[in-house]
C-alpha positions, -999 to 999 in steps of 0.1 A, spaced: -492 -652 -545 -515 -684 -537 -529 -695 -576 -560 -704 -559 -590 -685 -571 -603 -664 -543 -642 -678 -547 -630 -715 -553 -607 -708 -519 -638 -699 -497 -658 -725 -514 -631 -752 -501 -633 -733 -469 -665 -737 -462 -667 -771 -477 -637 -785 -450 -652 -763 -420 -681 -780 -430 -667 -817 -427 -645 -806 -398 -674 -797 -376 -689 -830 -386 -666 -852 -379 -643 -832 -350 -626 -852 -327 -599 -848 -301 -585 -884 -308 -546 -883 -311 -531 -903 -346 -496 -913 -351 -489 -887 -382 -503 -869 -408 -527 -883 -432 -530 -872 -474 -558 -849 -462 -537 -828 -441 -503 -834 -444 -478 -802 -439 -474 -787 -471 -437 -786 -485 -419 -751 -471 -411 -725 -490 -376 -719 -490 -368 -689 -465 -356 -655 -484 -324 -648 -463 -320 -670 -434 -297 -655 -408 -271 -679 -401 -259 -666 -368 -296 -655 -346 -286 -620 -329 -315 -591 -322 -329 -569 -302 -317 -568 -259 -354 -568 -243 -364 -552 -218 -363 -564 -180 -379 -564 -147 -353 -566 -118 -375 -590 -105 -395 -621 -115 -435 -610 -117 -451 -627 -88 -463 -661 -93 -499 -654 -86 -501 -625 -112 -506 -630 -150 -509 -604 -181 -540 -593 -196 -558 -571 -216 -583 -549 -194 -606 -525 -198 -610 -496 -173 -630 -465 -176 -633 -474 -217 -593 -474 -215 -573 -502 -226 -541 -516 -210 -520 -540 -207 -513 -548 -170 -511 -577 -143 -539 -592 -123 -535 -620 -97 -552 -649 -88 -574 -630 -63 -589 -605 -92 -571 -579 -76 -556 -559 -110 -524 -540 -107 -501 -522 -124 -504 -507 -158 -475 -518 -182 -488 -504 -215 -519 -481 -218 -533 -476 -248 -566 -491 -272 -538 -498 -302 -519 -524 -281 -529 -564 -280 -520 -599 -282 -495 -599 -252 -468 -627 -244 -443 -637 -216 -412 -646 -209 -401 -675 -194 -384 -657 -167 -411 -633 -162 -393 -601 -164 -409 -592 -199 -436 -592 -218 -438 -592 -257 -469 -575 -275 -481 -560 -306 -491 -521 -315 -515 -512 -346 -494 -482 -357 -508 -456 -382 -509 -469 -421 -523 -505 -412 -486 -515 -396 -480 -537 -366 -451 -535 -349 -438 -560 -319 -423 -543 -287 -411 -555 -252 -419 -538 -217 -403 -550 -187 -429 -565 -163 -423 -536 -141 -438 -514 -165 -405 -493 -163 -390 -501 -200 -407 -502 -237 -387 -509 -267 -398 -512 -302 -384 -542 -315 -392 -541 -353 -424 -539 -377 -445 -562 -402 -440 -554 -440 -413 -577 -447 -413 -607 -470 -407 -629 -444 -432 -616 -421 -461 -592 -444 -484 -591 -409 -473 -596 -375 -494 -620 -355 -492 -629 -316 -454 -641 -313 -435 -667 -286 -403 -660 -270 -380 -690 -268 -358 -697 -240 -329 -688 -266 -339 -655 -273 -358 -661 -304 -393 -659 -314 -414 -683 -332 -445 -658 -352 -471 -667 -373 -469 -639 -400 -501 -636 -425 -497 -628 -462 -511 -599 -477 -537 -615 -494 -569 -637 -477 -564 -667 -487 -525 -670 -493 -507 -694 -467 -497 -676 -430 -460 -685 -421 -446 -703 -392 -412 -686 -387 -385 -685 -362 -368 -651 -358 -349 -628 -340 -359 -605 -318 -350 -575 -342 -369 -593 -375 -344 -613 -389 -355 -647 -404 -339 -675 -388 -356 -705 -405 -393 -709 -419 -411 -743 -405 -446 -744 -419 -467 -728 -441 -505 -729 -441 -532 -716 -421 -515 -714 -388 -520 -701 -356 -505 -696 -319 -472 -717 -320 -460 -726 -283 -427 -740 -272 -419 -769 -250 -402 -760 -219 -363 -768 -234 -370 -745 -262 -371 -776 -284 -401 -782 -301 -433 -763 -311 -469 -771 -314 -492 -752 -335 -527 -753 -350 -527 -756 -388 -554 -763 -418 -548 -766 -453 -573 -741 -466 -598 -729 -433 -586 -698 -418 -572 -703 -383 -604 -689 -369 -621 -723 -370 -596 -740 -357 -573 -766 -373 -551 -804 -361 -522 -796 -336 -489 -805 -351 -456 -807 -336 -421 -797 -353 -389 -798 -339 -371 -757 -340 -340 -765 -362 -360 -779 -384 -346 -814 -384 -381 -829 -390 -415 -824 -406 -443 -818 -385 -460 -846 -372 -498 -842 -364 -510 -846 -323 -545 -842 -326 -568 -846 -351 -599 -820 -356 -610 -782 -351 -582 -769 -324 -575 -736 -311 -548 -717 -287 -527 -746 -280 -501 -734 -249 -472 -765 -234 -468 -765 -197 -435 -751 -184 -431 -783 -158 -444 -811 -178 -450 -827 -217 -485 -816 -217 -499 -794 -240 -534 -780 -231 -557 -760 -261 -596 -756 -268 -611 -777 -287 -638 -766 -313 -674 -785 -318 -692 -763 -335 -698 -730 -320 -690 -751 -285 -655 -746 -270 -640 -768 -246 -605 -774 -232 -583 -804 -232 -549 -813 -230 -526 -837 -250 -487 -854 -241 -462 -848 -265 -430 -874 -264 -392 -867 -269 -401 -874 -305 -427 -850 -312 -455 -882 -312 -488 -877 -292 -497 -895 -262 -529 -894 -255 -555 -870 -248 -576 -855 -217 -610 -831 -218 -604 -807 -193 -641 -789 -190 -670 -803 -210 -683 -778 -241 -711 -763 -219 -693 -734 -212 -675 -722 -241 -640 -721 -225 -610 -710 -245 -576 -690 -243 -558 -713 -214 -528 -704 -201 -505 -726 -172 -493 -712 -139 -458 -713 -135 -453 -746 -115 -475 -765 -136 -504 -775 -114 -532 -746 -124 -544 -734 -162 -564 -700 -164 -584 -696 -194 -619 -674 -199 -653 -687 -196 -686 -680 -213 -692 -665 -250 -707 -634 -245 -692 -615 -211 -663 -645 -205 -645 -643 -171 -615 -652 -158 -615 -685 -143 -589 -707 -128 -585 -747 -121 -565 -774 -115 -543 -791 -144 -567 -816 -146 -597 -797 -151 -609 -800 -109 -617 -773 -93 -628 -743 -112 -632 -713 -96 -635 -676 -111 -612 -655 -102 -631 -623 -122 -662 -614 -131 -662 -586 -160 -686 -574 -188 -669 -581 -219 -634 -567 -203 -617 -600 -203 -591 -613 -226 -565 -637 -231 -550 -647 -198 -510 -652 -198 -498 -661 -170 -465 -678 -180 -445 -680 -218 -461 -698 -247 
């Protein structure tokens, strides 16, 4: 349990969502500062010492290049299913208004998602991008892992999560685990979201705050998997859904000014340090969610706050065309792994 006091917690909330939208910025820095440096891990309950899990699920064939994942709404029914780069929607993998927050695998014959079960539980299952296989892989409740947020598959067969405490206002965890729960080492704690893997399985970025719920965004930090190094911070400011490019060092996430969203993109070296930074669409249109196609050269993300639609450019923010126009039926795009 967090000793802070729940009012003088969302009195330092507000206060440093308050400072944060006042002085955002999408300037890189070479580490973390006093402010916001990583808090010091807590030490993991029962690590697993050798990762083993759950077999998922698997297409016998890649998902097309031009089709990515969503979440879409047809005749007040929810489903997961594909969709290409034409708007043409296909197949159904998961129906159903209780399942969200899908994810891919690199190789494109799974996808990973969460199900709000009866009696407030979440558990995290795998369907084969063929919509042919669903397995249940294991539920939230733990202590490592109280609540189950949107999880992403490693190239090893793990899966770095972001599990939330019971109580607002205790830290969220950064955890790596196996595929059938098991705690394989704890990285961060804080208020964290969306952890995303460079393309060797390596490292992870995240966004992460001290005290402001993930919500509002926090800096992006980068921490080697194994743990071999504290997180060093990328980008400094109010950050949000930050996803690496399978083919390159970038790192592309939307960046928070205000109630304005924008995207923009950041290089992360071998050693974890940032690079330098790129705006990708200006805040005008409140873009967010992006999400890389599988050679590297496209992003998909939604457009626009109230009815967003699915939009797709190039890398380098040229060229944006929409691909659907939807009233309020459009979420996250994934059209490759986090």
């Amino acid at each position: 349990m967090n000793p802070r006091h729940p009012l003088l917690l969302r009195c330092a909330a507000l206060t440093a969502l308050a400072l944060t939208v006042a002085g955002c910025t999408a300037a890189p820095t070479g580490g973390a500062s006093p402010a916001d440096a990583p808090a010091a891990v807590a030490p993991s309950a029962v690590p697993s010492a050798t990762p083993s899990g759950v077999a998922l699920p698997q297409a016998a064939v890649p998902l097309p290049d031009d089709q990515m994942v969503w979440r879409h709404r047809s005749d007040r029914t929810w489903s997961i299913s594909t969709v290409d780069t034409k708007g043409l929607t296909g197949s159904e993998l998961v129906v159903g208004d209780a399942n969200r927050a899908a994810s891919l695998s690199r190789d494109r014959r799974t996808v990973l998602y969460l199900r709000h079960e009866d009696g407030d539980r979440t558990t995290l299952r795998a369907a084969s991008t063929d919509g042919q296989s669903d397995v249940r892989l294991f539920a939230d409740g733990s202590t490592d892992c109280p609540q189950l947020r949107r999880p992403a598959l490693g190239p090893q067969g793990t899966i770095a999560v972001v599990c939330s405490p019971y109580d607002v206002g205790d830290d969220d965890f950064l955890n790596i685990m196996t595929t059938d729960g098991k705690l394989v080492k704890r990285l961060d704690v804080g208020q964290i979201g969306d952890p995303t893997f460079s393309p060797d399985g390596s490292r992870l970025v995240y966004a992460r705050d001290k005290y402001v719920p993930y919500t509002y965004g926090g800096a992006l930090f980068s921490v080697p998997v194994d743990g071999s190094a504290a997180p060093t911070r990328l980008v400094t400011g109010s950050n949000l859904n930050p996803v690496w490019s399978p083919q390159s060092d970038v790192v592309a996430y939307v960046h928070l000014d205000g109630r304005r969203r924008s995207l923009a993109a950041v290089r992360v070296g071998a050693d974890g340090q940032g690079g330098g930074t790129q705006a990708l669409t200006t805040d005008e249109d409140y873009d967010q969610d992006p999400s890389w196609s599988p050679d590297g050269t496209q992003i998909a993300f939604r457009r626009g706050s109230q009815e967003p639609h699915l939009f797709v450019m190039k890398a380098d923010g040229d060229s944006a065309k929409r691909v659907v126009r939807s009233g309020g039926a459009v979420t996250a795009p994934v059209w490759t792994a986090r």
